[in-house]
N, CA and C of each residue as an Amber inpcrd file, in Angstrom:
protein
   300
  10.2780000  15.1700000 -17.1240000   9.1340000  15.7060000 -16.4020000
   7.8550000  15.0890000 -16.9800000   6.9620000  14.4170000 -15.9260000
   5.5410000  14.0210000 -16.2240000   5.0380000  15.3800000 -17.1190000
   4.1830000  14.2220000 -18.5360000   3.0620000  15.4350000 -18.6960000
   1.7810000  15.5830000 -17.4800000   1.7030000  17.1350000 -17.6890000
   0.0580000  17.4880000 -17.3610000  -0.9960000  16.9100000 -17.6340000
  -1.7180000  16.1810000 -16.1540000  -2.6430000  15.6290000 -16.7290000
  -3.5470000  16.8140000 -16.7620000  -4.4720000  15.9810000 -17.7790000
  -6.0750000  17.2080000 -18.1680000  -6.5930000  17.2770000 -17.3100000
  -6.8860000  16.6820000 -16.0160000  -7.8040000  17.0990000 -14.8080000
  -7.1860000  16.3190000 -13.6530000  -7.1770000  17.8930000 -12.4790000
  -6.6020000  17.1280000 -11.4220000  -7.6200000  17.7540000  -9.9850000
  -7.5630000  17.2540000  -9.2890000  -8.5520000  16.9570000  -8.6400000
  -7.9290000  16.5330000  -7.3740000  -8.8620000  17.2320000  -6.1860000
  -7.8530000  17.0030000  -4.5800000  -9.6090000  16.9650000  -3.6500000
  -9.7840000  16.2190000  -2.7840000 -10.5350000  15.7150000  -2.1180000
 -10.0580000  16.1630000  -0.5500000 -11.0730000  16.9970000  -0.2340000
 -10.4290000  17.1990000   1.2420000 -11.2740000  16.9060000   2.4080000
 -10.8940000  15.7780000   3.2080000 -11.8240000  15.3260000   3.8440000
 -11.3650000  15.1230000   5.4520000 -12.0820000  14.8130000   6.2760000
 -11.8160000  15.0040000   7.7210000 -11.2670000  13.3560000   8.4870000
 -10.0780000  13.2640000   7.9950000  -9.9710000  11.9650000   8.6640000
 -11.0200000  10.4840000   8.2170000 -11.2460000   9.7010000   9.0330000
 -12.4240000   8.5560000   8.7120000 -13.5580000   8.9400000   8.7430000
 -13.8740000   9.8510000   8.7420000 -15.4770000   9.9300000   8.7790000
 -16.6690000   9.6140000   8.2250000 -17.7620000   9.3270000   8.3700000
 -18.5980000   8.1690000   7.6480000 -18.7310000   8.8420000   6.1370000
 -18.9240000  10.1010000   6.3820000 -19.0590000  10.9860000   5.2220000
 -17.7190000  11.2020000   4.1340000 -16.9260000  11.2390000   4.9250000
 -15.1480000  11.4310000   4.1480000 -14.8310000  10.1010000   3.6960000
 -15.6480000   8.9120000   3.8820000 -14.9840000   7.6100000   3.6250000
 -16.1410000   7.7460000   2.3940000 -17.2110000   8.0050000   2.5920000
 -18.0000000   7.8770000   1.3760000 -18.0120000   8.4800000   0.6480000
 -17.3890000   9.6250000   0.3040000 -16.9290000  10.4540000  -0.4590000
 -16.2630000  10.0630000  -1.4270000 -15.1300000   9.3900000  -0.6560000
 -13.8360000   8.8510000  -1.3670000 -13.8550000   7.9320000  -1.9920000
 -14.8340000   6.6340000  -1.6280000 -15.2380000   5.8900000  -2.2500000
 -16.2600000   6.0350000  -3.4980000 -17.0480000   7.2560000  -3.1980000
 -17.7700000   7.5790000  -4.3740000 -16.8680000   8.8040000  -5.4000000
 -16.1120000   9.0150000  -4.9550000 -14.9890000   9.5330000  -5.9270000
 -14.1310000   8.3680000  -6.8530000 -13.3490000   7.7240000  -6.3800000
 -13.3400000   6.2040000  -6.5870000 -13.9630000   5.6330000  -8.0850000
 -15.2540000   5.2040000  -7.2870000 -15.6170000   4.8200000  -8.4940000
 -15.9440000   5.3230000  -9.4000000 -16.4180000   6.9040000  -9.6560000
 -16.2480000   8.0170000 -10.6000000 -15.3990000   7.9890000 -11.5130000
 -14.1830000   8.5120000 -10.8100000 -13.2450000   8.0720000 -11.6750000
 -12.6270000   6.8010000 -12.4960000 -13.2060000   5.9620000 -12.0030000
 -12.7250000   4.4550000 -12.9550000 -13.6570000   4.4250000 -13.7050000
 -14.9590000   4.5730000 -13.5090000 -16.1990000   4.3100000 -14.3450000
 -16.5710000   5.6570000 -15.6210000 -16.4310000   6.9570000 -14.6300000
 -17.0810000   8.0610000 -16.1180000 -15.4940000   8.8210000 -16.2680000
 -14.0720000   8.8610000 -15.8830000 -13.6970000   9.9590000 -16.4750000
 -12.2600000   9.1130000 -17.7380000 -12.8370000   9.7830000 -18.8630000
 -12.0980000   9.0560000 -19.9490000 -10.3990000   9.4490000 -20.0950000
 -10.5660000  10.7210000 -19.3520000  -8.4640000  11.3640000 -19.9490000
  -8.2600000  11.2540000 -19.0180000  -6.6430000  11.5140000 -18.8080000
  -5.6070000  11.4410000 -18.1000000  -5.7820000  12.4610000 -16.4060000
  -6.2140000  12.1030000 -15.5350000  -6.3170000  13.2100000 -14.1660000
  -5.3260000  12.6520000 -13.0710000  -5.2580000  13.5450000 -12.2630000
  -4.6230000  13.0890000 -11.1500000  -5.3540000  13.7650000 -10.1300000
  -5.2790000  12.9050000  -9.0050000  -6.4850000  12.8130000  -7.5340000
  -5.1840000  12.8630000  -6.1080000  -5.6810000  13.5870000  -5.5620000
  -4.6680000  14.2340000  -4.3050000  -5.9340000  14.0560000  -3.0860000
  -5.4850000  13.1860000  -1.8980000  -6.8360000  13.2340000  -0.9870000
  -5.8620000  13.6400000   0.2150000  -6.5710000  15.2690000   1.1430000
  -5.9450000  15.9910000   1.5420000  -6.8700000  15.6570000   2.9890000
  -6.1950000  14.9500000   4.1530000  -6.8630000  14.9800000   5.3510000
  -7.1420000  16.2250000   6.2450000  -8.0440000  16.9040000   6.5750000
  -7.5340000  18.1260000   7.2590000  -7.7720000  17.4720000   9.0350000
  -7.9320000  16.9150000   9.1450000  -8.0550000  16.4420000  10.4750000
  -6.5400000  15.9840000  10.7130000  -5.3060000  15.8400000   9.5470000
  -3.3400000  15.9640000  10.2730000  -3.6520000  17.3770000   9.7770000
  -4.1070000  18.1340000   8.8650000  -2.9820000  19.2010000   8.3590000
  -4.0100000  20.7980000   8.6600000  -5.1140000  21.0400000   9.3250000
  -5.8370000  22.1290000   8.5150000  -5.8960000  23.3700000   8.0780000
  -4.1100000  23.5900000   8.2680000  -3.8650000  25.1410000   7.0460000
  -3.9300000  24.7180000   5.9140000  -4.0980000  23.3810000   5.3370000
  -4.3410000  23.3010000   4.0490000  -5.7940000  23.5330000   3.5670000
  -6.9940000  24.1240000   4.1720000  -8.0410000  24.2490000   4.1210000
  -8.1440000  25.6010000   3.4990000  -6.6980000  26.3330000   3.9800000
  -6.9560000  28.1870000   3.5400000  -6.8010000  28.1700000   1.7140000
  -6.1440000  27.8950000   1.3030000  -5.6470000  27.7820000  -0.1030000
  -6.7360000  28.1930000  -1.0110000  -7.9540000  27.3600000  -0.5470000
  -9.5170000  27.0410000  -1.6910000 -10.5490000  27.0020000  -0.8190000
 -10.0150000  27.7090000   0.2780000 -11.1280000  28.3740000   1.3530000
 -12.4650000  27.0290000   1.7570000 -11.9790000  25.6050000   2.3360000
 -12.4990000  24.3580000   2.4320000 -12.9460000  25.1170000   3.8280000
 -15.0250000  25.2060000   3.8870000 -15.4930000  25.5460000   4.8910000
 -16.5800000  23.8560000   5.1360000 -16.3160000  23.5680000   4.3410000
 -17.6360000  22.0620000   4.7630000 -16.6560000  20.9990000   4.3650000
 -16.5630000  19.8530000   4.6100000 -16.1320000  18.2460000   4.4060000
 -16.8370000  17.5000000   4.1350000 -16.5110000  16.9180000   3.2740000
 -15.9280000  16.3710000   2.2680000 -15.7060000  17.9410000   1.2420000
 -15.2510000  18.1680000   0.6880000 -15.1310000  18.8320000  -0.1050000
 -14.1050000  18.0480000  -1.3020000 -14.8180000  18.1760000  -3.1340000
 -13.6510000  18.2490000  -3.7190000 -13.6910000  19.3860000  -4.3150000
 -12.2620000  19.4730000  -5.0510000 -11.7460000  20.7370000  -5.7470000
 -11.2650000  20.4110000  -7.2590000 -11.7040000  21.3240000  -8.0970000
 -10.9570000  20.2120000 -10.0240000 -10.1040000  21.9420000  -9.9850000
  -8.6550000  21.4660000  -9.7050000  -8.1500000  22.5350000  -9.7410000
  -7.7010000  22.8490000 -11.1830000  -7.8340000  22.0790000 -11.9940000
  -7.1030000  21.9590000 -13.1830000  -8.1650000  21.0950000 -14.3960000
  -8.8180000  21.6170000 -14.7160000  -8.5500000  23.4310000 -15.6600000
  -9.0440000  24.2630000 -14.7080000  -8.7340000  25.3790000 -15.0620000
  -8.6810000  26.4110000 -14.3180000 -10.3500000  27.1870000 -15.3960000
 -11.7990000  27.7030000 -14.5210000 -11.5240000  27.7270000 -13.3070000
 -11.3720000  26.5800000 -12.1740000 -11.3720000  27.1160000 -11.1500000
 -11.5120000  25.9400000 -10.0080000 -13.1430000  25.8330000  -9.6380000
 -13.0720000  24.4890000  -9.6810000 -14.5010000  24.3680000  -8.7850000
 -14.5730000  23.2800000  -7.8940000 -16.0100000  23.2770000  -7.4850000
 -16.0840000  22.7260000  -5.6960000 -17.2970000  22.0400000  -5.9150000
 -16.5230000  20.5720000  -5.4170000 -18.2590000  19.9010000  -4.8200000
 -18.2260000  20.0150000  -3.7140000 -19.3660000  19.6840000  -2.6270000
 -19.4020000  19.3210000  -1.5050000 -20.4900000  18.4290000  -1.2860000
 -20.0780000  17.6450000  -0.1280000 -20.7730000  16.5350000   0.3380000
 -20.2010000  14.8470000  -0.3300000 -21.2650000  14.2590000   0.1100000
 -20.4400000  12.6600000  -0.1640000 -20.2030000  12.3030000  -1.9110000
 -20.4670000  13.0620000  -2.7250000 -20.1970000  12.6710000  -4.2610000
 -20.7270000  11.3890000  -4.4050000 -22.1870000  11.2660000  -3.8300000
 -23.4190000  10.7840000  -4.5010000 -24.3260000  10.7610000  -5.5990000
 -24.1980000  12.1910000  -6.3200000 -25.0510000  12.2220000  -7.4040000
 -23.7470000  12.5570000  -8.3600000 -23.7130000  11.5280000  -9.0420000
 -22.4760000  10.7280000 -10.1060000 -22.7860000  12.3700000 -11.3740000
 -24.0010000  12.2370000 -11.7160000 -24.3760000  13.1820000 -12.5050000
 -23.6530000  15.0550000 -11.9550000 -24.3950000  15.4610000 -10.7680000
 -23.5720000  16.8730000 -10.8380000 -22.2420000  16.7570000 -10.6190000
 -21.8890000  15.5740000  -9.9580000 -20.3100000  15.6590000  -9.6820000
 -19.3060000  15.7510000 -11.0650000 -19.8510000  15.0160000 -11.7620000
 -19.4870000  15.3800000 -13.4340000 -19.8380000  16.6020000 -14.2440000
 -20.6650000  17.2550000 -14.1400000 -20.9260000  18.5240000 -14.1970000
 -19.8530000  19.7720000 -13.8400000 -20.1490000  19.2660000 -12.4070000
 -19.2860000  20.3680000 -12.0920000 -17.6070000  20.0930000 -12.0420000
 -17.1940000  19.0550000 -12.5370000 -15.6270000  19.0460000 -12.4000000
 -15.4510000  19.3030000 -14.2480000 -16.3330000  19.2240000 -15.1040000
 -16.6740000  19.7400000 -16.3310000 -16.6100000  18.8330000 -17.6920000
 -16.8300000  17.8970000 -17.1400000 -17.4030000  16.6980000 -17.8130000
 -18.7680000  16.6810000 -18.3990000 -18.9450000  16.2980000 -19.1510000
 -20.5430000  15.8080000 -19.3560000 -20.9540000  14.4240000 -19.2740000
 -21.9170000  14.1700000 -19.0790000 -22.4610000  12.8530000 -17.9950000
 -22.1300000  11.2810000 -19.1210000 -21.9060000  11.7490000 -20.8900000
 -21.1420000  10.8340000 -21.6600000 -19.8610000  10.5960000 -21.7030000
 -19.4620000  11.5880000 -20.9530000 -17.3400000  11.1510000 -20.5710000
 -17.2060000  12.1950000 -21.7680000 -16.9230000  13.4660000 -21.9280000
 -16.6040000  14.4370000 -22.8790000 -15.2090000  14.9010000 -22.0990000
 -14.4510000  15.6550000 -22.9680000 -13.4760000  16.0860000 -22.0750000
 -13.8120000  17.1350000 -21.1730000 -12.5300000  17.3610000 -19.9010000
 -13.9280000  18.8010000 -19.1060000 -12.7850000  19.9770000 -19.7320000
 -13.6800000  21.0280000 -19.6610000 -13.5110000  22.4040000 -19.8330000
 -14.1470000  23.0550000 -18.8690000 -13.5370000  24.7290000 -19.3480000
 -14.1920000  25.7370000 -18.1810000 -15.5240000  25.7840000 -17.3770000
């Protein structure tokens, strides 16, 4: 059995949309550039699936989710500002590990 990575992370976005593509791409490079440990990234279309929206209650798109650590938290919008998006998945903006 894989270990647990330290941060995992699911992106839920609406199909191609100018906003869901830029999202993803600015998720993307986030992750190659500021996050230093081990995560895993899940990108959840709700435009095939959208009972997967009930789970973490996804009311806007792009949405991401850092389900892991627990708590859970939520960005929304295109994950443009490199800075809160690291914040809030619980990073600090020098690559620290994230916590609660």
């Amino acid at each position: 059995m894989p270990p647990t990575p330290t941060l995992s992370l699911c992106l839920y976005v609406a199909g191609t949309s100018p906003k869901s593509v830029l999202a993803l791409s600015n998720l993307k490079k986030i992750c190659e550039q500021h996050i230093p440990v081990k995560y895993e990234l899940e990108v959840v279309d709700l435009s095939q699936d959208p009972s997967q929206a009930v789970g973490y209650q996804i009311n806007v798109l792009p949405t991401l989710v850092r389900k892991h650590p627990k708590p859970v938290k939520k960005v929304v919008g295109d994950l443009s500002n490199v800075q809160e998006v690291l914040l809030e998945i619980g990073l600090k903006p020098n690559g620290h590990s994230p916590g609660p």
